[in-house]
py3Dmol code that shows the C-alpha trace and the ligand (Angstrom):
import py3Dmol

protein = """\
ATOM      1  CA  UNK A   1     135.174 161.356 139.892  1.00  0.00           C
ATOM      2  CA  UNK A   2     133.090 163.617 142.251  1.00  0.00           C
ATOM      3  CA  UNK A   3     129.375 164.011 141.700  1.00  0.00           C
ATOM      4  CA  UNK A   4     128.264 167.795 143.066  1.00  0.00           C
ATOM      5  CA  UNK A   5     125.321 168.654 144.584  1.00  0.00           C
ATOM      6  CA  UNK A   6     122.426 170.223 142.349  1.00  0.00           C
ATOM      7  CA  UNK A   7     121.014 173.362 144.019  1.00  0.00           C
ATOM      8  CA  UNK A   8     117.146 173.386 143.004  1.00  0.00           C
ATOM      9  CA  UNK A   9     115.007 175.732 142.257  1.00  0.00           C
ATOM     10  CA  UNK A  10     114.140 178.272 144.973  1.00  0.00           C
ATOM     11  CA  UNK A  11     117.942 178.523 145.932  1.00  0.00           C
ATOM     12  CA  UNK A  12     119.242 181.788 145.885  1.00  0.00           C
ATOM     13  CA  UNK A  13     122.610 180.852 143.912  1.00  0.00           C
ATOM     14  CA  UNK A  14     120.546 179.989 140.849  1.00  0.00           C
ATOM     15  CA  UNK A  15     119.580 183.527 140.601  1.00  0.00           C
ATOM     16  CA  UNK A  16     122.728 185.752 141.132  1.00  0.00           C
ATOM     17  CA  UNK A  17     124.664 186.428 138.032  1.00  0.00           C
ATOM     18  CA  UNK A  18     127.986 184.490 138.085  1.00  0.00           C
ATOM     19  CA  UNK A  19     131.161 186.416 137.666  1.00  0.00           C
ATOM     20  CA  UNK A  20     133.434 186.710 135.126  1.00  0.00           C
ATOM     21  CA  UNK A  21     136.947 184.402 135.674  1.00  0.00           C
ATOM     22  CA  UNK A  22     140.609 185.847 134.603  1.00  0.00           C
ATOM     23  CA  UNK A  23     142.684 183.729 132.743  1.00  0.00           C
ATOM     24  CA  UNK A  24     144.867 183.064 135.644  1.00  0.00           C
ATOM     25  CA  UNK A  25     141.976 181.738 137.594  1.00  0.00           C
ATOM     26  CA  UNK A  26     140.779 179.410 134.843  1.00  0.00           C
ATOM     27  CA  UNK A  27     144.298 177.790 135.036  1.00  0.00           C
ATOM     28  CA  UNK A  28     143.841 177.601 138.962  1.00  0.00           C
ATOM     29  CA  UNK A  29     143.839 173.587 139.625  1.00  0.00           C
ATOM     30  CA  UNK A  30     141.054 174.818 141.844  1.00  0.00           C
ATOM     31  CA  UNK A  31     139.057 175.832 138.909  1.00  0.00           C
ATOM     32  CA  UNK A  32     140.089 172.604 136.524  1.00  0.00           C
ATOM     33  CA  UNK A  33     138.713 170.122 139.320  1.00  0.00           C
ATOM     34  CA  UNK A  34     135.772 172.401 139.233  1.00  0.00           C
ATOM     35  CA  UNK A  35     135.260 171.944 135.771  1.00  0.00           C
ATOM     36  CA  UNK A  36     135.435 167.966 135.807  1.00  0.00           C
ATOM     37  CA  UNK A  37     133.401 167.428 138.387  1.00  0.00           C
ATOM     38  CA  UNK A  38     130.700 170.081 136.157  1.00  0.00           C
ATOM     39  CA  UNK A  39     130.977 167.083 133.631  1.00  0.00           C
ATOM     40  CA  UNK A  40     131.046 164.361 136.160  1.00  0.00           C
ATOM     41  CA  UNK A  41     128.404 165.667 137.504  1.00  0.00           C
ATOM     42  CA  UNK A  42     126.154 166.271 134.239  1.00  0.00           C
ATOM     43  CA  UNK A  43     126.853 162.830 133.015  1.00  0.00           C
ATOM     44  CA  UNK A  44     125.244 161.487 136.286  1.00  0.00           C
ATOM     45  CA  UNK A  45     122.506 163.169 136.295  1.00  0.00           C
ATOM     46  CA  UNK A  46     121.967 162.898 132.227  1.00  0.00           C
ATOM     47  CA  UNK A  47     121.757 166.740 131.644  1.00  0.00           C
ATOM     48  CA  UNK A  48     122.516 168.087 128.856  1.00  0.00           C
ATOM     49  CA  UNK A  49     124.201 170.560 130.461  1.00  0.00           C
ATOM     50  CA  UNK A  50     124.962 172.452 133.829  1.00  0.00           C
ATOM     51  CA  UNK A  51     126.283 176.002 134.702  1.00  0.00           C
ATOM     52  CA  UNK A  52     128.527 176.249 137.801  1.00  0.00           C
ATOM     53  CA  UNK A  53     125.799 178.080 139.991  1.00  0.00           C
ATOM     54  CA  UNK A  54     123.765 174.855 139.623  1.00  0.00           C
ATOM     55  CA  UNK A  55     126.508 173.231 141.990  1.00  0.00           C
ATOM     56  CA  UNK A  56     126.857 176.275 144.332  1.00  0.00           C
ATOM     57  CA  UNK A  57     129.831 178.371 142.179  1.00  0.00           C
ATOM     58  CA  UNK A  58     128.645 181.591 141.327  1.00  0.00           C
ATOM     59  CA  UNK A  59     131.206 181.647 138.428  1.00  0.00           C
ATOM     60  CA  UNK A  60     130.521 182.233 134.541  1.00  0.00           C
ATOM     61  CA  UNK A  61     131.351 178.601 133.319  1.00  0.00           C
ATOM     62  CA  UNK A  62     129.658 176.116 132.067  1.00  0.00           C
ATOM     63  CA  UNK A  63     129.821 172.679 130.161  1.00  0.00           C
ATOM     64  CA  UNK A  64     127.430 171.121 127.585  1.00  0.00           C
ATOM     65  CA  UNK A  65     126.940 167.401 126.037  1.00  0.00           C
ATOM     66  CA  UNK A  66     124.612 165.751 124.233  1.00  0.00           C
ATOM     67  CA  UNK A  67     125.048 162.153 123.454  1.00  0.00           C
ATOM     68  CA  UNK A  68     122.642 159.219 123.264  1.00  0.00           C
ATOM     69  CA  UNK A  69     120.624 161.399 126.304  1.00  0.00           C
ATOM     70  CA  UNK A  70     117.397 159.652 127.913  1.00  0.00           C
ATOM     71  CA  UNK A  71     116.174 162.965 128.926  1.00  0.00           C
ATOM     72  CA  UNK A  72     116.221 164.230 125.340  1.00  0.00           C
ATOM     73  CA  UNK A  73     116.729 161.773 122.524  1.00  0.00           C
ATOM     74  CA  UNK A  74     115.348 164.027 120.076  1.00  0.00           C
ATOM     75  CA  UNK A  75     118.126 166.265 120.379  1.00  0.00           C
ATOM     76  CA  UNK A  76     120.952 166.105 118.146  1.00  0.00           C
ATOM     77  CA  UNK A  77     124.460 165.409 119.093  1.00  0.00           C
ATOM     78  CA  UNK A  78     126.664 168.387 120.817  1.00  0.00           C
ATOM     79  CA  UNK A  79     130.475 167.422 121.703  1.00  0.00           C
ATOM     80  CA  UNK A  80     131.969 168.366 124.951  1.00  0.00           C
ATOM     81  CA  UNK A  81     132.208 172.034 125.027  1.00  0.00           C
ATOM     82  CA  UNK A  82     133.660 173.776 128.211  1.00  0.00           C
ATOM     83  CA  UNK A  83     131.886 177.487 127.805  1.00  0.00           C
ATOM     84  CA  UNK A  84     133.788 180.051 130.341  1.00  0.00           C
ATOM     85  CA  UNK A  85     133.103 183.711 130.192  1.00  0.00           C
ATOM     86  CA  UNK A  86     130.845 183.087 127.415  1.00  0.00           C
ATOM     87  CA  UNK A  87     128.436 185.741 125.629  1.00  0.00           C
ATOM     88  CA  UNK A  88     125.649 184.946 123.446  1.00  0.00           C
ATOM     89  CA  UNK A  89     123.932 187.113 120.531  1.00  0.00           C
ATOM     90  CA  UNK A  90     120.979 185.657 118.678  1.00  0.00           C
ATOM     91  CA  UNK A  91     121.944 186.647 114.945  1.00  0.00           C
ATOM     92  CA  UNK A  92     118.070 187.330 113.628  1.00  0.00           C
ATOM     93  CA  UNK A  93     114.833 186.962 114.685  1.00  0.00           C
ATOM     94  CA  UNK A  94     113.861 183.358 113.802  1.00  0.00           C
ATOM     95  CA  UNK A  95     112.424 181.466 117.017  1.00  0.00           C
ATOM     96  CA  UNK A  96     111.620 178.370 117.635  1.00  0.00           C
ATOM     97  CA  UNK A  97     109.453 176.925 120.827  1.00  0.00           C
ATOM     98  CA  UNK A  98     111.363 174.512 122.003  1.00  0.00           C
ATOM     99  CA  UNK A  99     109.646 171.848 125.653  1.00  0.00           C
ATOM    100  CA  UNK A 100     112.531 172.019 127.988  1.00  0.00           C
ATOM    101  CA  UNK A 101     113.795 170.317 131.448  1.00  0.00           C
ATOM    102  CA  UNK A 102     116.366 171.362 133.521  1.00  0.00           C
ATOM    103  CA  UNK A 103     118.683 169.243 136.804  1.00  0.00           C
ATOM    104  CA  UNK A 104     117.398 172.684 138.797  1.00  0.00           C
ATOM    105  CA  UNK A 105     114.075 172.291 138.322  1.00  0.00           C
ATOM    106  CA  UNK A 106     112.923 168.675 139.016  1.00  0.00           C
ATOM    107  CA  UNK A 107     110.214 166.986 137.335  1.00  0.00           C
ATOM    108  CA  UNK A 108     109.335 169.710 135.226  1.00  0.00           C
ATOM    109  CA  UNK A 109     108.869 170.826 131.626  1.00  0.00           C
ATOM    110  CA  UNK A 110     107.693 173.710 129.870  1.00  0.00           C
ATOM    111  CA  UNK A 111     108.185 175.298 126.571  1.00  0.00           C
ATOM    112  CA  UNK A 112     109.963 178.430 125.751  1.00  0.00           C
ATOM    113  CA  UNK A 113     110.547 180.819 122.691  1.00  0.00           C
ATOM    114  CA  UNK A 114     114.571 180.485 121.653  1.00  0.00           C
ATOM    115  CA  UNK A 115     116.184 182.359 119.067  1.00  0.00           C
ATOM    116  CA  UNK A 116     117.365 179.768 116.113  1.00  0.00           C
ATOM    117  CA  UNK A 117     120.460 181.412 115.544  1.00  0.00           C
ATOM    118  CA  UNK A 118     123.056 182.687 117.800  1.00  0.00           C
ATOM    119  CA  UNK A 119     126.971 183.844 118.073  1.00  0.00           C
ATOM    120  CA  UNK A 120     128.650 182.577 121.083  1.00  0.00           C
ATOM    121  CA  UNK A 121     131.929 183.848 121.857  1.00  0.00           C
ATOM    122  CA  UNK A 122     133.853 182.326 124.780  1.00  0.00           C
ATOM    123  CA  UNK A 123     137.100 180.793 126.568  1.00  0.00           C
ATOM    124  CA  UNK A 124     137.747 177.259 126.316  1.00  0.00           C
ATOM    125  CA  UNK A 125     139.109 175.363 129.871  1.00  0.00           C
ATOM    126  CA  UNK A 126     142.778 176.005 128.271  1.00  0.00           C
ATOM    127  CA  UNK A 127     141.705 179.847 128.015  1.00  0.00           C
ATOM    128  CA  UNK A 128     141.330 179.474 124.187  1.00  0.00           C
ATOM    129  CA  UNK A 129     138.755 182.251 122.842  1.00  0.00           C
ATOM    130  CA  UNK A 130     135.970 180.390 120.351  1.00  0.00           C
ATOM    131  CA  UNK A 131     133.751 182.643 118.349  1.00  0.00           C
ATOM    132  CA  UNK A 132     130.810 180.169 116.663  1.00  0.00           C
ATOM    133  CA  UNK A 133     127.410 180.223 115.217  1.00  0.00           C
ATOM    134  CA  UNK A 134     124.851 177.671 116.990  1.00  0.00           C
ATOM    135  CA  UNK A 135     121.937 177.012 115.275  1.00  0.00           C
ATOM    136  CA  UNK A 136     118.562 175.168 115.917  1.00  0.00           C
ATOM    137  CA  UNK A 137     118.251 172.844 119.680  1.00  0.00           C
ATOM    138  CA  UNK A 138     122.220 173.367 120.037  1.00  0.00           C
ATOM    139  CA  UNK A 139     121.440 177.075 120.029  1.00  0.00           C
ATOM    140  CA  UNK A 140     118.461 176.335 122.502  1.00  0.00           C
ATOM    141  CA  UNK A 141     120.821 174.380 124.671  1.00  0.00           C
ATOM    142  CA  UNK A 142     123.793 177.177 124.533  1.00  0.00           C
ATOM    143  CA  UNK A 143     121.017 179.706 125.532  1.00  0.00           C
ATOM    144  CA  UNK A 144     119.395 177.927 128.475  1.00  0.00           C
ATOM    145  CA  UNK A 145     122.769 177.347 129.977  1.00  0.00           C
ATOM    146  CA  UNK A 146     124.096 181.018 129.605  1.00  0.00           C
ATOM    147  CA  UNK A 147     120.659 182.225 131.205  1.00  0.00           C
ATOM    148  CA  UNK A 148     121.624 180.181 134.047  1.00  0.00           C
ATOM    149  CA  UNK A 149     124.621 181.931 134.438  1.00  0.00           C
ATOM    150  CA  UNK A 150     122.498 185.305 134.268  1.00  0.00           C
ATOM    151  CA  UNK A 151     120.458 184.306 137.374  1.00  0.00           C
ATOM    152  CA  UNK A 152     117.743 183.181 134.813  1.00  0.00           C
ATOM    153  CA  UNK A 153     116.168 179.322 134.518  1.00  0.00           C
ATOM    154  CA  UNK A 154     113.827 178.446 131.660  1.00  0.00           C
ATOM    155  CA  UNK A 155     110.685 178.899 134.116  1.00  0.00           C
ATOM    156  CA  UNK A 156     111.171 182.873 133.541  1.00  0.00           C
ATOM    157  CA  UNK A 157     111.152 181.962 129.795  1.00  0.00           C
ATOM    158  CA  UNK A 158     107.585 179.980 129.382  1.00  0.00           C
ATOM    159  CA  UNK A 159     105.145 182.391 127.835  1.00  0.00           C
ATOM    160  CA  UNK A 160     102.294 179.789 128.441  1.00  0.00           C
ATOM    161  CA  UNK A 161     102.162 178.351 131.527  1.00  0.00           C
ATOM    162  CA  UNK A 162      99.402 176.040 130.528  1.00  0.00           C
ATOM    163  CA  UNK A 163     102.542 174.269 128.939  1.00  0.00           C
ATOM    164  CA  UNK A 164     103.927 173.243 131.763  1.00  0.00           C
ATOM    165  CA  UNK A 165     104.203 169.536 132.844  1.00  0.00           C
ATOM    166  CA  UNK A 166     105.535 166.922 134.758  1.00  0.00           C
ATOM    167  CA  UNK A 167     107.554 164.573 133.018  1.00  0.00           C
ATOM    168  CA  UNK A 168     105.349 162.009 133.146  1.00  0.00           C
ATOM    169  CA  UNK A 169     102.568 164.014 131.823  1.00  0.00           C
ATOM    170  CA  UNK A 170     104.652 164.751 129.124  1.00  0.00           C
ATOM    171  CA  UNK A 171     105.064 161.239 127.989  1.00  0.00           C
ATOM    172  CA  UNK A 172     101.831 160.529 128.336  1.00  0.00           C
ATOM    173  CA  UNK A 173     100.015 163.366 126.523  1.00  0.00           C
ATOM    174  CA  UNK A 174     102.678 165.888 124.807  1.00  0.00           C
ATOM    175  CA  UNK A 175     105.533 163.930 123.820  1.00  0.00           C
ATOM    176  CA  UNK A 176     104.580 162.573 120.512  1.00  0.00           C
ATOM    177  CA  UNK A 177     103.427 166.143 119.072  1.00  0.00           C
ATOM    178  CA  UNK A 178     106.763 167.930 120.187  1.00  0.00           C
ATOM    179  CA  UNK A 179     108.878 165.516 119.286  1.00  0.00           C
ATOM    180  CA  UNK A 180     107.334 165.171 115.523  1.00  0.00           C
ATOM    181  CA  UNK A 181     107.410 168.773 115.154  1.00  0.00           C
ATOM    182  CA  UNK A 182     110.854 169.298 116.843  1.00  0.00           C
ATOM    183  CA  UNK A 183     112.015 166.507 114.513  1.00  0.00           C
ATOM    184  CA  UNK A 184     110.910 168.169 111.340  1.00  0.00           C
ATOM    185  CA  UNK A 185     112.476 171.438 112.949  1.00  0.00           C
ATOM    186  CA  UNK A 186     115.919 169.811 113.426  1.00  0.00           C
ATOM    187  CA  UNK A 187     115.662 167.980 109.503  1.00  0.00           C
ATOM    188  CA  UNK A 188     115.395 171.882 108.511  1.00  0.00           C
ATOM    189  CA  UNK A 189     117.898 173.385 110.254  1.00  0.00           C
ATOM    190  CA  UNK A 190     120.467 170.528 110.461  1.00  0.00           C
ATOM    191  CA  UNK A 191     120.525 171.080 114.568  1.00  0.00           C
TER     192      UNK A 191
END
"""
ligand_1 = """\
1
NI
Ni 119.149 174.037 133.344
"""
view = py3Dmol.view(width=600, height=400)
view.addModel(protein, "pdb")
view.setStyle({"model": 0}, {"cartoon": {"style": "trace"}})
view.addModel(ligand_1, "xyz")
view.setStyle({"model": 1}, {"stick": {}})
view.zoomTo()
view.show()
């Protein structure tokens, strides 16, 4: 088990587009140990996801899991997904605002506009090609973590900036609304 370092933001690799992997690549051991440490490294840090350029790899992968998470417990439950190459369409124009954190930006949270319903195609670690709709906080999560792999973090996102807070601010004074309107989102939408 190896625990990476999370670049922060205000490091230059969180902004560079990653680059694409070929299949022979993705079967590198190189890239495989790459890939557990991604999830060794999310489940440290209790993320609920993390694209390679958040531990210095400027490569378009990423890996997402929500359990019983302390950072969001509102969120529902997303299974281990491995995401390489992936692409993301929203499939209409329903948004939702959704508060969000991220490892790369410490002690902050803001909220951002996210389309409700995507298509994500992508490879799995085996080099399996997935086609899915996400709908709902899963699509919120699949979308932050592709921006990330566009250069973009959720910061670039936040239309108000009035929302933004530190977590503990968000405890205090915030978390009670979002999370009863988020809830009443996610009976709706199933996710
Ligand atoms: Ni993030």
């Amino acid at each position: 088990m190896t625990i990476r370092k999370i670049a922060t933001v205000g490091h230059p690799v969180l902004r560079q587009p990653t680059r694409v992997l070929s299949p022979e690549e993705l079967a590198s051991a190189e890239i495989q140990r790459l890939i557990d440490d991604m999830i060794d490294t999310m489940r440290d840090a209790n993320g609920a996801g993390i694209a390679a350029n958040q531990v210095h790899e400027s490569l378009r992968i990423a890996v997402i899991e929500v359990g019983h998470n302390p950072r969001y417990p509102y969120k529902p439950p997303i299974p281990l997904t491995v995401v390489v190459n992936p692409e993301i369409e929203p499939l209409d124009d329903e948004i939702v605002e959704i508060n969000e954190g991220c490892l790369s930006v410490p002690n902050l949270r803001g909220t951002v506009p996210r389309f409700v319903n995507v298509r994500v195609r992508y490879l799995d670690r085996d080099g399996n090609p997935h086609d899915e709709i996400k709908r709902g906080l899963t699509a919120g999560t699949f979308q932050h973590e592709c921006d990330h792999l566009d250069g973009k973090l959720f910061l670039d996102r936040v239309t108000d900036p009035a929302t933004l807070t530190t977590w503990e601010q968000f405890e205090r004074f915030h978390r009670d609304e979002f999370v009863d309107r988020i809830t009443k989102f996610v009976e709706r939408v199933g996710s």
